[in-house]
C-alpha positions in Angstrom: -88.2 -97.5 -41.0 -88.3 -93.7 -41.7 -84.7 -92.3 -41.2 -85.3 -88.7 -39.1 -83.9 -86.2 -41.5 -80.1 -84.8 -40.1 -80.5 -81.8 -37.7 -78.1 -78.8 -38.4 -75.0 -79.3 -35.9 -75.1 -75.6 -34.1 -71.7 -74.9 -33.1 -71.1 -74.9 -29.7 -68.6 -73.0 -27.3 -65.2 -73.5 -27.6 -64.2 -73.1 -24.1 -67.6 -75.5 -23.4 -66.4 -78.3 -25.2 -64.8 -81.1 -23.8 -60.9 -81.1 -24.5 -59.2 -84.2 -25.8 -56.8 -85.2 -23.4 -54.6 -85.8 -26.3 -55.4 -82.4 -27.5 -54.1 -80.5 -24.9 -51.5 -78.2 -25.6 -48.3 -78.8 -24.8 -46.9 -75.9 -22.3 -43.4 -75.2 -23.3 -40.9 -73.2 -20.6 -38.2 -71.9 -22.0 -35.8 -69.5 -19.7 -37.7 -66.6 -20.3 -41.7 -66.7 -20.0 -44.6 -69.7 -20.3 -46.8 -69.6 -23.1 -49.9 -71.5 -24.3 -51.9 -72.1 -27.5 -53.8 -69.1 -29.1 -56.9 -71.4 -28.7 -57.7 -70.8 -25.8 -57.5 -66.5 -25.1 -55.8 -66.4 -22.0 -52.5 -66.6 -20.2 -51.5 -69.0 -18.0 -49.1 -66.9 -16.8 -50.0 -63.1 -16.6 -46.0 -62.3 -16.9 -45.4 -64.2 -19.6 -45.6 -63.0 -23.4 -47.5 -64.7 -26.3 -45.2 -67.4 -28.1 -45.9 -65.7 -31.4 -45.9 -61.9 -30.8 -41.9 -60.5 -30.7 -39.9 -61.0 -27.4 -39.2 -56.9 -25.7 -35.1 -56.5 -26.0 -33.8 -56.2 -22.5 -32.8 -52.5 -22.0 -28.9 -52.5 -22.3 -27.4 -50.4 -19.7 -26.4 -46.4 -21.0 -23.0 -45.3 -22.1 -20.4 -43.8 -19.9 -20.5 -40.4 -21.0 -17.4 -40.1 -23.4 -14.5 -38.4 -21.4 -13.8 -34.4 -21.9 -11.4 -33.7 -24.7 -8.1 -33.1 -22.9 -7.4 -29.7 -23.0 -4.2 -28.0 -24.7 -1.9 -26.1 -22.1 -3.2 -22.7 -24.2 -6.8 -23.4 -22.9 -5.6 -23.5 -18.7 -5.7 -20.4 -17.1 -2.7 -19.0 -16.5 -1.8 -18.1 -12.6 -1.5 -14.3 -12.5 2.2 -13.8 -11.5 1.2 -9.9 -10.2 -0.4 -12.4 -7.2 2.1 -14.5 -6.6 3.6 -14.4 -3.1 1.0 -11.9 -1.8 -0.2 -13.0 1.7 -3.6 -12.8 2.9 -4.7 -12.3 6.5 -7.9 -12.1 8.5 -8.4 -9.3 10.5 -7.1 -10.8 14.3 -3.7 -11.9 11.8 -3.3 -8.1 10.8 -3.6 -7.2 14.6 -1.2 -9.2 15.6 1.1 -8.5 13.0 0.8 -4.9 13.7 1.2 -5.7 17.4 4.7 -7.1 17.1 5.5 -4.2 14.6 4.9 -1.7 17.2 6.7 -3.4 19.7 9.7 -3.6 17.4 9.8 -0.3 16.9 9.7 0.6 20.6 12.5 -2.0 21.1 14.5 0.4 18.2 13.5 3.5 19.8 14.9 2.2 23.4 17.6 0.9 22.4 18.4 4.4 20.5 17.0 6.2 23.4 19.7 4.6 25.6 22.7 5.4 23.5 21.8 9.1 23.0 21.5 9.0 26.9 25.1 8.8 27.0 25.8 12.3 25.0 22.6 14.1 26.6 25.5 17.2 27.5 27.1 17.3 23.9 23.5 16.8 23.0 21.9 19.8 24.5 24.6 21.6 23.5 24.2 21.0 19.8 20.4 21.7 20.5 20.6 25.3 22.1 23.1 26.1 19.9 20.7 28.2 17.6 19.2 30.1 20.7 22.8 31.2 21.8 23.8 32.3 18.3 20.5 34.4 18.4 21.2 36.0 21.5 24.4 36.8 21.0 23.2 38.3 17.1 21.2 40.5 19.2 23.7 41.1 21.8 22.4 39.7 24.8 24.7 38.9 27.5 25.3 36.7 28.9 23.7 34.5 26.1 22.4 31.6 27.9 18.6 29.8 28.2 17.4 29.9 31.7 15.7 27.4 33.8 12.6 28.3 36.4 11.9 24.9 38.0 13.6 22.9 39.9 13.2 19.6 37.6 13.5 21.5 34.2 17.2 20.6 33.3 16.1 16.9 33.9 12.9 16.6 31.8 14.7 18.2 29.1 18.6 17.4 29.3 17.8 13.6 29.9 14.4 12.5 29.1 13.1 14.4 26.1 15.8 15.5 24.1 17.7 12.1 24.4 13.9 11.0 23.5 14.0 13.7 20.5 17.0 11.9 19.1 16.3 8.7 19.4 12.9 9.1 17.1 16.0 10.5 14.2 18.1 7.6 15.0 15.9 4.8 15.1 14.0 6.7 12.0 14.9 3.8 9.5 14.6 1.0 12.1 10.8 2.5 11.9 10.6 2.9 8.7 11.4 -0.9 8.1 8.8 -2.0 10.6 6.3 0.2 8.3 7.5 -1.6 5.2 7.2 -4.5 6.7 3.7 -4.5 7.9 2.5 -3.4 4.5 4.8 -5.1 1.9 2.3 -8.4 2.2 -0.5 -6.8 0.8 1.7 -5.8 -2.5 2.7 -7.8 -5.4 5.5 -9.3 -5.5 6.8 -7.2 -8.0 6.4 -4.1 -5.8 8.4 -5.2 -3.1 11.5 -4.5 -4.7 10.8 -1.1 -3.6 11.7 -2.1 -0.1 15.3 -0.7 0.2 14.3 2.8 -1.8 11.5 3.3 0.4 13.5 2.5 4.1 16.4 4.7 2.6 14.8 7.7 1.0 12.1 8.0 3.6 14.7 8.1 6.7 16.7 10.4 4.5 13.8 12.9 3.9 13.1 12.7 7.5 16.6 13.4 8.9 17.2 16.0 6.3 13.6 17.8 6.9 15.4 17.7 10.6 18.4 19.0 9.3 16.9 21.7 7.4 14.8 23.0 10.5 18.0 23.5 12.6 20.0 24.9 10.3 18.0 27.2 8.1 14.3 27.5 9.2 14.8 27.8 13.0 17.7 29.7 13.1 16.3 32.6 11.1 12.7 32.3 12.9 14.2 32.6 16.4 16.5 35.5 15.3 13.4 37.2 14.3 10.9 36.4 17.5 13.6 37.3 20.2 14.7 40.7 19.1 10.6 41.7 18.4 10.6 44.1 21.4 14.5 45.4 21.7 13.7 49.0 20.5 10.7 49.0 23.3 13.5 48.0 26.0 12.3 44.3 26.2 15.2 42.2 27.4 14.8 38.3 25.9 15.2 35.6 28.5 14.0 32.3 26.8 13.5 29.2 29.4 14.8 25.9 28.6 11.4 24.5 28.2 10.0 26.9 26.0 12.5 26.8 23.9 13.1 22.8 23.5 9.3 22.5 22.7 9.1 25.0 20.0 12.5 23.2 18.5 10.2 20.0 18.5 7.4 21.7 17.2 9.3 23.0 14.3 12.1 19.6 13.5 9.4 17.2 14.0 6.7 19.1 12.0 9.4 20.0 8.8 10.7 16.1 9.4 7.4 15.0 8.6 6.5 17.4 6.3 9.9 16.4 4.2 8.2 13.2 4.1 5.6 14.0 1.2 7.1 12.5 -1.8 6.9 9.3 -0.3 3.7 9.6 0.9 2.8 10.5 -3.3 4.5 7.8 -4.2 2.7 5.2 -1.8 -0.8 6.8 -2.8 0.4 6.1 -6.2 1.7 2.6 -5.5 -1.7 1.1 -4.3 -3.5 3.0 -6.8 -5.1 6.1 -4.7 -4.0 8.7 -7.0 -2.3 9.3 -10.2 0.5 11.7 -12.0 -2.2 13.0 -14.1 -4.6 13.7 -11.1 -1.9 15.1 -8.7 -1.2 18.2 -11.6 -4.6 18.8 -12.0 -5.2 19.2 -8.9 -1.9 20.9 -7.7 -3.4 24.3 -7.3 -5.2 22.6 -4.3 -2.1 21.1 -3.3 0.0 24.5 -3.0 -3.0 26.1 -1.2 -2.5 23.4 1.7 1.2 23.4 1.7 1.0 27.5 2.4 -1.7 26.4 5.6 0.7 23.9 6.8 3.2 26.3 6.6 1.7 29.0 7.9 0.9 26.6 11.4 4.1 25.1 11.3 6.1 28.7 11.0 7.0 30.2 14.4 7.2 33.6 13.0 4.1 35.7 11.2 6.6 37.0 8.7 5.9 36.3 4.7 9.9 35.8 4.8 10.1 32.4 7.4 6.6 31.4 5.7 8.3 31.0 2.3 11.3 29.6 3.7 9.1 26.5 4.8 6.7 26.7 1.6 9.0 26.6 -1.0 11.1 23.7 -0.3 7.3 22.4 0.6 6.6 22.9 -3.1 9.2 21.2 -4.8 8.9 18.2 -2.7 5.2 17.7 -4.0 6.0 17.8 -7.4 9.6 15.6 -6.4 6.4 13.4 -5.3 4.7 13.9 -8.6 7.4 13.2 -11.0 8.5 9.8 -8.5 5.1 8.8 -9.0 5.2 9.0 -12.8 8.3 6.9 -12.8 6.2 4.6 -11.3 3.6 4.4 -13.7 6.1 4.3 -16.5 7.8 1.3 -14.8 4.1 -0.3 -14.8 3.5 0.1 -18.4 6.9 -1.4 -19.3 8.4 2.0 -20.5 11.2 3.8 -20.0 11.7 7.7 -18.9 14.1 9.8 -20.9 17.1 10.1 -18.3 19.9 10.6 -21.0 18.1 13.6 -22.4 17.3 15.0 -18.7 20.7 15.0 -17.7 22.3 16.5 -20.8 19.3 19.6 -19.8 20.5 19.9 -16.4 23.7 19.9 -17.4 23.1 22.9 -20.4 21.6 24.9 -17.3 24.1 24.1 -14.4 26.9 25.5 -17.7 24.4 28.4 -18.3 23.9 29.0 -14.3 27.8 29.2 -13.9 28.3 31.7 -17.0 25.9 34.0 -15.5 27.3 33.7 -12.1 31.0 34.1 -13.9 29.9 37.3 -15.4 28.2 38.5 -12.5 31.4 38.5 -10.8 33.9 39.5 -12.9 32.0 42.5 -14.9 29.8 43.5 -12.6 31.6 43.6 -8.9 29.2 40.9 -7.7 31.4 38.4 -5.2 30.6 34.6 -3.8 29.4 34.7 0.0 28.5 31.1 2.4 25.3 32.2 3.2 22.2 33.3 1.7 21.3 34.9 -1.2 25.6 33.6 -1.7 25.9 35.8 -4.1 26.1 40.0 -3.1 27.4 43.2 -4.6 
């Protein structure tokens, strides 16, 4: 027998051939993925990672961001203490705060207005005092106002000149309303200025009163009434005439006396400045001669510098209270011991002068002005 000579073996598919039952790989599960044998070039399980290639670390979950440092008490802003205590409103709270101001200063007023109703005669005669002195200066007789209506001596005797007074009386009840509405919109170191302002302002007010009666009205009506004597004009001045240019002139010089304060205010909330008020003081002394000018009831440059002067000096009584101020803000302190020891070199030197003027040169001391004649 001839043996058939051996044929090559051609190799045949792996995935073709017939697999050994006892060749069959062995699946393994372990708790995180099935795998098979590399044999065969496929997953059983499409999730599930090769047994040999290196397991994925599970993602740990991030960090808590570490904490801020903790910060020293240098680092915390510091509460400003200018803003401490200040108040802030909306608009309806302003208007109803100045509502019940007003109210309380109509409740001052009445109650004023009723207790001057009880001296209305002593009143009225303190009031046309200046008038009689003036008629009787240029001997009028009898010297007496006059009345040409029927209601006259009512209006005036016991509404509007009990009404007149009452605005002086109640003049720091108002004043403290005022204060009062605006002090909440000021630091809290400002409102320490609560008793200087009620005081001085009702001061300046009653003595800007005073100073109308007794110096600037007197020598104004002296001056109108006897225009016209040579010329055979006899004065006869009517009660209502008369009591409304006495208003005209209190009230106007009352609230003209009022300037320093309102310096010092503008100053306060930062409007204006020492330095700005004297540059500009040229422009202040121009106004105060207008005012003056409409206020005066006479044409005369006399009675006009009567009401400037004093006019004057209160501005720049305004200027130097407003400087103060500013002095107080930056934490220094004004001078006052060397002031006082200057006024007091004048007030020596005024006295010497006035000592020599009398004794040397036959000068003597009068009650009235210029107080000093030959």
């Amino acid at each position: 027998m001839s043996q058939e000579p051996d044929k090559p073996s051609v190799p045949q598919d792996p995935a073709q051939q017939p697999v050994p039952q006892s060749e069959t790989p062995e699946v393994s599960v372990t708790s995180h993925s099935q795998t098979v044998d590399d044999s065969y070039g496929y997953y059983d399980d499409p999730y599930a990672y090769e047994s040999n290639t290196v397991p994925v670390a599970q993602e740990q979950p991030a960090s808590p961001p570490p904490p801020p440092p903790a910060s020293s008490p240098q680092d915390e802003p510091e509460d400003d203490p200018d803003e401490d205590g200040m108040l802030r409103m909306s608009f309806l709270e302003h208007l109803e705060e100045l509502r019940g101001r007003i109210i309380s200063c109509l409740v001052g007023l009445g109650v004023a207005f009723l207790a001057s109703l009880t001296f209305s005669n002593v009143l009225w005669k303190i009031v046309s005092a200046p008038a009689v002195d003036a008629l009787i200066q240029l001997k009028v007789n009898p010297p007496k106002l006059v009345s040409t209506d029927p209601l006259e001596q009512f209006q005036i005797v016991w509404v509007k000149m009990p009404l007149l007074t009452a605005i002086f009386l109640a003049s720091p009840w108002v004043m403290w309303q005022v204060w009062s509405f605006i002090a909440p919109g000021l630091y809290k170191k400002e409102r320490r200025w609560a008793a200087p302002f009620v005081i001085v302002s009702a001061a300046l007010f009653i003595s800007g009163g005073l100073f109308a009666y007794y110096v600037a009205f007197r020598y104004g009506l002296v001056f109108l009434l006897g225009i016209g004597r040579d010329i055979d004009i006899q004065p006869m001045v009517s009660i209502t005439s008369y009591f409304d240019l006495f208003v005209n002139v209190t009230l106007g010089i009352g609230l003209v006396f009022e300037l320093p304060v309102i310096i010092f205010f503008l100053t306060l909330l930062r409007v204006a400045s020492p330095r700005w008020l004297l540059e500009n003081s040229r422009y202040a002394i121009l106004g105060i001669v207008v005012v003056a000018a409409i206020i005066t009831p006479t044409p005369d440059i006399f009675n006009l510098l009567i009401f400037a002067v004093p006019m004057v000096g209160l501005f720049f009584i305004g200027v130097f209270a407003s400087y103060l101020l500013v002095l107080s803000r930056e934490g220094k302190q004004f001078p006052w011991t060397k002031v006082v020891i200057g006024l007091v070199v004048l007030l020596l030197l005024a006295a010497a002068g006035v000592y020599i003027a009398v004794t040397r040169h036959g000068y003597h001391l009068v009650p009235h002005w210029p107080f000093l004649i030959r």
